[in-house]
Backbone as CSV, one residue per row, in Angstrom:
resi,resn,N_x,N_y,N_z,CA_x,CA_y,CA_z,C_x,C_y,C_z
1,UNK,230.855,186.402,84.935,232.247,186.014,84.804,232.445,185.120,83.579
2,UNK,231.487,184.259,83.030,231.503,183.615,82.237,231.642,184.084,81.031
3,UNK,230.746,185.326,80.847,230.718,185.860,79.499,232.048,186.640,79.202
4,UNK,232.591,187.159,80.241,233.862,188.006,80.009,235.044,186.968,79.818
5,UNK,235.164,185.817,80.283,235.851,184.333,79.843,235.695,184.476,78.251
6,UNK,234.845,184.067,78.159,234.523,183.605,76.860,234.530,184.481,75.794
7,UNK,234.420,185.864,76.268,234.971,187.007,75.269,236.761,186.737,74.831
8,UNK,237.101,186.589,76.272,238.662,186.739,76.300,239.163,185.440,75.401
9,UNK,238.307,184.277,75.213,238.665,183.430,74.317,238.203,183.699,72.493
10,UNK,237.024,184.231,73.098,236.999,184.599,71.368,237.717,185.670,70.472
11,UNK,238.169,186.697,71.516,239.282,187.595,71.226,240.538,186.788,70.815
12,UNK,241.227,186.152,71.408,242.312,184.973,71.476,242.156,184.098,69.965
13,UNK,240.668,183.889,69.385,240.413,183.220,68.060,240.437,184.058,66.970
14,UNK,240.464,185.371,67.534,240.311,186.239,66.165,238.486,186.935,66.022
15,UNK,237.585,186.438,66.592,236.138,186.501,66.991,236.012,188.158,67.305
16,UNK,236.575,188.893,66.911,236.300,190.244,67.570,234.543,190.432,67.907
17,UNK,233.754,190.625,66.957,232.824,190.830,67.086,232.293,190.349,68.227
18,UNK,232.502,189.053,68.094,231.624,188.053,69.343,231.922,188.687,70.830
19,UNK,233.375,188.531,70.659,234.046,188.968,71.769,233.545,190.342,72.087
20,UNK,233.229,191.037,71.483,232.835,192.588,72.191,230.894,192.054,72.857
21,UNK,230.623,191.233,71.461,229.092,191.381,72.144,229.554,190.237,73.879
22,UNK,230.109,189.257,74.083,229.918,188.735,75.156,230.910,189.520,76.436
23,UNK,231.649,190.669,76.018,232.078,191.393,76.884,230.718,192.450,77.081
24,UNK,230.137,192.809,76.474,228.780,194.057,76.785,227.652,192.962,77.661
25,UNK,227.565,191.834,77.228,226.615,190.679,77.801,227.280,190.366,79.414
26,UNK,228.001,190.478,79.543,228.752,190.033,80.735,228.942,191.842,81.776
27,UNK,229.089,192.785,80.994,228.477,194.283,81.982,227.032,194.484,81.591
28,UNK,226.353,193.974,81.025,224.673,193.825,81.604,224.134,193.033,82.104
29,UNK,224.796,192.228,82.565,224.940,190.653,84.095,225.276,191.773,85.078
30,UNK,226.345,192.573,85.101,226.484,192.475,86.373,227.420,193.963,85.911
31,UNK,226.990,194.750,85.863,227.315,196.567,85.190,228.135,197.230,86.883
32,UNK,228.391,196.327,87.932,229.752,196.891,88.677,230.698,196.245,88.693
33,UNK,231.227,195.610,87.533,232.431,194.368,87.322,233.271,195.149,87.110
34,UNK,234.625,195.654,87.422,235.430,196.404,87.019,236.399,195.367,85.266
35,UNK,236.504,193.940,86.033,237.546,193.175,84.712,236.744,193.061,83.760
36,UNK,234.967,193.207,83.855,234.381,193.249,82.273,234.852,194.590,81.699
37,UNK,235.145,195.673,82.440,235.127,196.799,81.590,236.128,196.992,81.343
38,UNK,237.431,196.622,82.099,238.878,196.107,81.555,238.922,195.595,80.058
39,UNK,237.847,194.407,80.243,238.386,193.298,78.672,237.543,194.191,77.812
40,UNK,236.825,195.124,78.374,235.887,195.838,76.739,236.855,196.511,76.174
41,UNK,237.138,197.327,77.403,238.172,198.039,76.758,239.114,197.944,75.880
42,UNK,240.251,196.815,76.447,241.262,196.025,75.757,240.488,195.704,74.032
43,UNK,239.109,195.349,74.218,238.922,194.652,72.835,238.528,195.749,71.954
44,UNK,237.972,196.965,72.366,237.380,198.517,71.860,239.151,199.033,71.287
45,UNK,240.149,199.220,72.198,241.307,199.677,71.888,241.816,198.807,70.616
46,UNK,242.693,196.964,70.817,242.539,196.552,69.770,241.645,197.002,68.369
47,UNK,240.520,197.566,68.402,239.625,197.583,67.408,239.786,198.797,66.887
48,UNK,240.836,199.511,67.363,240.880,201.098,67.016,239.942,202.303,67.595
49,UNK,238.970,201.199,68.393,237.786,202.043,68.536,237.930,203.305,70.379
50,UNK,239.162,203.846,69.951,240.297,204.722,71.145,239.260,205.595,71.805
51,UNK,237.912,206.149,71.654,237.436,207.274,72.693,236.596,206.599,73.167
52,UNK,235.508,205.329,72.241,234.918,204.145,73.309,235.774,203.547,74.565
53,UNK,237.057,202.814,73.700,237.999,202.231,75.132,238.304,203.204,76.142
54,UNK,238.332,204.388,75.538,238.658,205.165,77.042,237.724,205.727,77.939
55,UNK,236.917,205.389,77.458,235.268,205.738,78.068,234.802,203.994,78.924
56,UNK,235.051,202.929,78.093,235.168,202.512,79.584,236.425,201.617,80.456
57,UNK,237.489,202.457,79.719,238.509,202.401,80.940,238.302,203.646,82.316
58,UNK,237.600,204.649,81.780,237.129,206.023,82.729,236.053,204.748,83.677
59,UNK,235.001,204.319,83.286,234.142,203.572,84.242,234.928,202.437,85.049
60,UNK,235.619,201.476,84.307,236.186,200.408,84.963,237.047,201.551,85.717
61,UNK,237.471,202.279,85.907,238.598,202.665,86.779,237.783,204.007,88.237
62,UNK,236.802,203.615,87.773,235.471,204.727,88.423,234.834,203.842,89.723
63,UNK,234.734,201.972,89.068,234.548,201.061,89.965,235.609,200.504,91.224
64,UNK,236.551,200.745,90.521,238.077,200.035,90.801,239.360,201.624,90.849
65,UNK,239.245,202.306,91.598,240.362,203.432,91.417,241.281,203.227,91.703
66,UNK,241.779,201.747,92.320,243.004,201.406,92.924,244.416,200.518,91.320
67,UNK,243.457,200.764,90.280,243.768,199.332,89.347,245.045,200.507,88.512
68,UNK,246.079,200.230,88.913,247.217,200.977,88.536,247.520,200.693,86.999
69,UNK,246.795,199.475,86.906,247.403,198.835,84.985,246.139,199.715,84.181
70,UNK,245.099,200.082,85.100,243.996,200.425,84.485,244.186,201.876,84.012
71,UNK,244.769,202.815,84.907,245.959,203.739,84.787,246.217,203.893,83.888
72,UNK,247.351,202.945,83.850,248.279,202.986,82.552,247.677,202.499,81.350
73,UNK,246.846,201.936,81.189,246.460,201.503,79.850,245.840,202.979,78.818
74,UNK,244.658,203.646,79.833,244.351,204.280,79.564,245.049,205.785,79.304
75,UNK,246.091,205.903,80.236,247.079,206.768,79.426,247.824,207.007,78.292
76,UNK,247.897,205.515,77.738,248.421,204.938,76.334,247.630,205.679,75.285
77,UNK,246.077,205.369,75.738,244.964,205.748,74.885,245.136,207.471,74.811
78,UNK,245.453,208.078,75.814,245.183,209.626,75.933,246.305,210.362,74.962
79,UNK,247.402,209.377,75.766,249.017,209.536,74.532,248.749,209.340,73.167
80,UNK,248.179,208.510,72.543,248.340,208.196,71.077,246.756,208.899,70.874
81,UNK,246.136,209.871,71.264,244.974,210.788,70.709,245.464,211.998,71.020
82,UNK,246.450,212.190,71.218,247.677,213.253,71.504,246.961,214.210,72.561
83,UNK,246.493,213.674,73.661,245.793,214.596,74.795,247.148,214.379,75.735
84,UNK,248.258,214.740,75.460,249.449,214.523,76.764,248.688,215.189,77.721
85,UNK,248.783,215.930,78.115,248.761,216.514,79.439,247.521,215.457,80.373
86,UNK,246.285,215.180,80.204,245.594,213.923,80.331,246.542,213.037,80.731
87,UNK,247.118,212.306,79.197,248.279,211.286,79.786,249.283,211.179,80.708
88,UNK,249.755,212.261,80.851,250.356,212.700,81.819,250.159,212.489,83.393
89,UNK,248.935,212.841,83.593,248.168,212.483,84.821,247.843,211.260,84.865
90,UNK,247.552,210.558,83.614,246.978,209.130,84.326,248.303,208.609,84.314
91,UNK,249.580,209.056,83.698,250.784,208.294,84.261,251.436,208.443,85.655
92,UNK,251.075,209.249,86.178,251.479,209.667,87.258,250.685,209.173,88.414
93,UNK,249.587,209.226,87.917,248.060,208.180,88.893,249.043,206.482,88.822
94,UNK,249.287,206.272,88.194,249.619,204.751,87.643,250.860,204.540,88.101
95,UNK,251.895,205.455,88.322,253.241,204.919,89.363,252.496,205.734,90.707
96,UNK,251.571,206.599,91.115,251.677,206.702,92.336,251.300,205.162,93.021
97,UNK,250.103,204.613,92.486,249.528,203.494,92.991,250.395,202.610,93.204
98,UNK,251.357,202.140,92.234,252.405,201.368,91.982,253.410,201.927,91.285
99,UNK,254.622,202.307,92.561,255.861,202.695,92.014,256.327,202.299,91.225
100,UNK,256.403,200.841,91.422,257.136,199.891,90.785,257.097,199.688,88.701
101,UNK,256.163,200.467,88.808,255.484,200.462,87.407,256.092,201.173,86.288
């Protein structure tokens, strides 16, 4: 938990690098964390780096199938690599979980 903290702060400084290595340090602590593979993601996407982040938004959401933002994030990713029909489904995964969305 610590290392994925401290990613999320060095992301916050501008630290990309750091921040990805203490987000990978923090899923080889403990590789069934669903929010480490959340913040990799988030910091892989920021980075442009779109078929890594969605590779492990596919795992974080493999641990966690209930995570409706996890859903949607990753549909963003499928949308802007122009895989609609993909996106499509994970948008639809992402208001079934939460209508409200």
């Amino acid at each position: 938990m610590a290392y994925s903290n401290m990613g999320a702060i060095l992301s916050d400084l501008g630290e990309n690098n750091d921040a990805l290595k203490a987000f990978k340090q923090a899923i080889a602590i403990d590789p069934e964390n669903p929010p480490a593979y959340m913040n990799l993601s988030d910091m892989l996407d920021d980075l442009g780096k779109k078929e890594e982040a969605l590779k492990a938004y596919k795992k974080a959401l493999k641990l966690d199938p209930v995570n409706s933002r996890g859903y949607l994030r990753m549909a963003n990713i499928l949308k802007e690599l122009g895989r609609k029909a993909e996106a499509l489904n994970a948008y639809n995964k992402a208001i079934e979980l939460d209508p409200s969305n």
